[in-house]
LOZAMI-538809 format. One line per 5 residues: number of its first residue (from 1); for each residue x, y, z of C-alpha. Coordinates in steps of 0.001 Angstrom, whole numbers, plus 500000, padded with zeros to 6 digits. Layout:
! LOZAMI-538809
NUM) X Y Z  ...
! end
This chain:
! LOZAMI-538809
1) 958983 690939 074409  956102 690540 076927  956479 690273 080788  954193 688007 082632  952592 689119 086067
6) 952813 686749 089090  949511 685785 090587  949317 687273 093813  949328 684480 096807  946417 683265 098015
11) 944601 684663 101068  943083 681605 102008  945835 678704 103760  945213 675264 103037  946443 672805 105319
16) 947690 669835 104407  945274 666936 105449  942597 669442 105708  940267 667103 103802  940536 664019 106315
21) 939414 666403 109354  935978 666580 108027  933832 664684 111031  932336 661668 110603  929445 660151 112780
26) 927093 656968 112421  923810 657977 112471  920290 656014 112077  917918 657311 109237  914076 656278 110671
31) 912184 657054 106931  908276 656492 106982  907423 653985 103895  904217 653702 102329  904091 651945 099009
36) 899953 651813 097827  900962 648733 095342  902222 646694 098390  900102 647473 101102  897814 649952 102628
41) 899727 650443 105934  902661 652535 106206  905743 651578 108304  909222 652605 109378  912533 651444 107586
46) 915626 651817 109745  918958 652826 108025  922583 652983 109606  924911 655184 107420  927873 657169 108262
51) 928001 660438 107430  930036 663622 107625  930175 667179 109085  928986 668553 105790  925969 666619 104923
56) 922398 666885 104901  919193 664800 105465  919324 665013 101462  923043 663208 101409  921431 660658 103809
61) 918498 660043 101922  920784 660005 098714  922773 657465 100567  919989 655512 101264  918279 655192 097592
66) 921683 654882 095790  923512 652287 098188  920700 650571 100033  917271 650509 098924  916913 651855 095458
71) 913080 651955 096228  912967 654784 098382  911015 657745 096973  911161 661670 097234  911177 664760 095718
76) 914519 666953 095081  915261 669279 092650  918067 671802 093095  919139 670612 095971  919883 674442 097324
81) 916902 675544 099265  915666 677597 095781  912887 675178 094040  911244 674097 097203  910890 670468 096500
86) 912230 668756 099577  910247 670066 101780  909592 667202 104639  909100 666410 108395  912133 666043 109750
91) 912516 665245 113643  908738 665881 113614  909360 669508 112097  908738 670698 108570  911805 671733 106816
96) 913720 671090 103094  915916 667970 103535  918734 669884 101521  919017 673035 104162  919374 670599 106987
101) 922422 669631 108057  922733 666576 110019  925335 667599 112482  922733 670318 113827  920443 667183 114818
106) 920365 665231 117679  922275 662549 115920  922346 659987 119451  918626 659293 118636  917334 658439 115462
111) 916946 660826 112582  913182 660441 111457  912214 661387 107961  908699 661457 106876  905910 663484 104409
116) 904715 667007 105498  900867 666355 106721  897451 667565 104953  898549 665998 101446  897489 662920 100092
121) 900714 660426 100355  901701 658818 096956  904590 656988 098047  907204 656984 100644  907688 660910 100790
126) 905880 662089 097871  902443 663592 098418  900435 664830 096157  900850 668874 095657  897942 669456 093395
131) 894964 670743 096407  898550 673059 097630  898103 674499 093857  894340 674494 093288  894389 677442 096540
136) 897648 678364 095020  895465 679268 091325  892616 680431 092995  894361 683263 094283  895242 684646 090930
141) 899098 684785 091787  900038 686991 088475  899674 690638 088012  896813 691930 086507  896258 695139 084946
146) 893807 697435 083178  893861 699374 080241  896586 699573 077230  900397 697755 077629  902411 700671 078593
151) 905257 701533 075859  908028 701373 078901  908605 699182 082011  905466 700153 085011  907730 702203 087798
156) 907469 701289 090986  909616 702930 093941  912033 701511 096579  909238 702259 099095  905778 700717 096478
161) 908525 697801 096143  909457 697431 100100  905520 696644 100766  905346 693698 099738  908963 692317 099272
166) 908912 690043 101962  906351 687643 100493  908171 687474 096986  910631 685276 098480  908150 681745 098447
171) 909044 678878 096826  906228 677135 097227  907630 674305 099057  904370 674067 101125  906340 673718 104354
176) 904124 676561 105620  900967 675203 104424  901539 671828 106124  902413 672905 109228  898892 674550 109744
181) 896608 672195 112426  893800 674211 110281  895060 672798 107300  895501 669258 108529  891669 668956 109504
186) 890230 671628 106830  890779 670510 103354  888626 673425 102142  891220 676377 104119  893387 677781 101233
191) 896121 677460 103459  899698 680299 104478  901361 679665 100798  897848 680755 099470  897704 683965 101086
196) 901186 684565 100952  901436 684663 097226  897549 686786 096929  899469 689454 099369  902627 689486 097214
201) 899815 690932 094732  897118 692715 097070  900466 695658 097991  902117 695346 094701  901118 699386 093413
206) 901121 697778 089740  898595 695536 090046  895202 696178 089544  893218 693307 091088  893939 693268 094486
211) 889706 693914 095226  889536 690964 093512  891831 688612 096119  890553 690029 098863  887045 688802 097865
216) 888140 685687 097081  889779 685271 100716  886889 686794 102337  885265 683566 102859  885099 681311 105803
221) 887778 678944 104197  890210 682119 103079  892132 684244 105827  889625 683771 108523  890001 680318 109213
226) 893806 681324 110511  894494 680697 114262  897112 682836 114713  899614 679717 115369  902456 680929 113823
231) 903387 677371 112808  903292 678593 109314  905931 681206 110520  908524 678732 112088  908549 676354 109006
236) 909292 678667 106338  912752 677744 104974  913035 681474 103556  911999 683310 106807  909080 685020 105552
241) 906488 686677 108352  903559 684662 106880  901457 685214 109919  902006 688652 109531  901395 688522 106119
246) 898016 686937 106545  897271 689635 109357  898019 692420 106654  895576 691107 104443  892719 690704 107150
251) 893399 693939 108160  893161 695025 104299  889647 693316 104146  888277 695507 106983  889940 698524 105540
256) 888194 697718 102095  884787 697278 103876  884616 699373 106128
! end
């Protein structure tokens, strides 16, 4: 004869009606249209949704192309802040539509939605990513060794690993890269994301091509054309110390010339 166990009782209390005390505001959506098949000029559409405590600038946009105007174009994978593909200017700031929540905006005034700057637009707020991954290839963002495949895994210790851990975390959203007033009026600068990923390689103690990058961003259109803004800094959606990060690898260059 078996004997069941009783689930213990849950730590968590659920109130009763706890669904309906979710907060709900109106809010107006200001998205920047551009449609090359219609016309040349972009313009401003004006949506007036009502939202709730928990949703994004993604929900809204959802809203939008689902229940209004099925027209509306973007980019959104995930939808989680992990494959980078909402990134957009939001309230004149780059960030990734699904990490924003609206409630944190200034939701008296109107919420304004449109592409991150320095890409070609395609339409509504899809640019083109493909100059963002030309600097991205040119970089050579893949370990490269010499010699014969080792028979185990290449060791690498907490501290090797620590060097360079910060600039693993990219996602290549190209929030960074857009927010760079280089950038914007240099379409020749590889650009944060660039230099991010080279530096993920330049420190990595496995790697054996780091001479290599640093060549490659020795140029006037590699890691000297940065200002020092830190714009690159404030927009990254995964916190990472890209103007640091670029600093470590000019700072490498001079070491390596020296």
């Amino acid at each position: 004869m078996s004997t069941s166990t009783a689930e213990p009782a849950s730590k968590v209390e659920i109130k009763a009606g706890a669904a309906d005390a979710v907060q709900s505001f109106d809010i107006t959506l200001k998205v920047r249209r551009y449609n090359p098949e219609v016309s040349d000029e972009a313009h401003w559409d004006e949506f007036q949704l009502t939202m709730y405590g928990t949703d994004r600038v993604l929900d809204a946009l959802h809203r939008v192309k689902w229940e209004e105007d099925g027209s509306l174009s973007f980019r959104r994978s995930c939808a989680h802040g992990v494959c980078g593909s909402d990134a957009m200017r939001i309230n004149g700031r780059n960030r990734l539509a699904c990490k924003t929540l609206l409630k944190d905006l200034d939701t008296s005034k109107p919420i304004t939605v449109e592409p991150i700057k320095g890409l070609p637009v395609e339409k509504d707020l899809i640019v083109d990513m493909e100059p963002f991954f030309q600097s991205y290839r040119e970089v050579m963002p893949f370990l490269i060794t010499k010699g014969h495949e080792p028979a185990k895994e290449r060791l690498q210790s907490a501290e090797e690993r620590e060097r360079f851990d910060d600039t693993t975390k990219c996602i290549l959203c190209a929030a960074c890269t857009s927010s760079c007033p280089v950038f914007w009026t240099d379409g020749q600068y590889f650009g944060p994301a660039a230099i991010v990923n080279a530096h993920r390689f330049i420190f990595d103690s496995r790697d054996d091509a780091g001479d290599m990058r640093l060549e490659i961003l020795n140029d006037k259109e590699g890691v000297w054309r940065c200002r020092t803004t830190f714009n690159c800094t404030d927009a990254c959606p995964r916190g990472i110390q890209v103007t640091k990060a670029i600093a470590e690898v000019k700072q490498a260059i001079l070491a390596r010339t020296i």
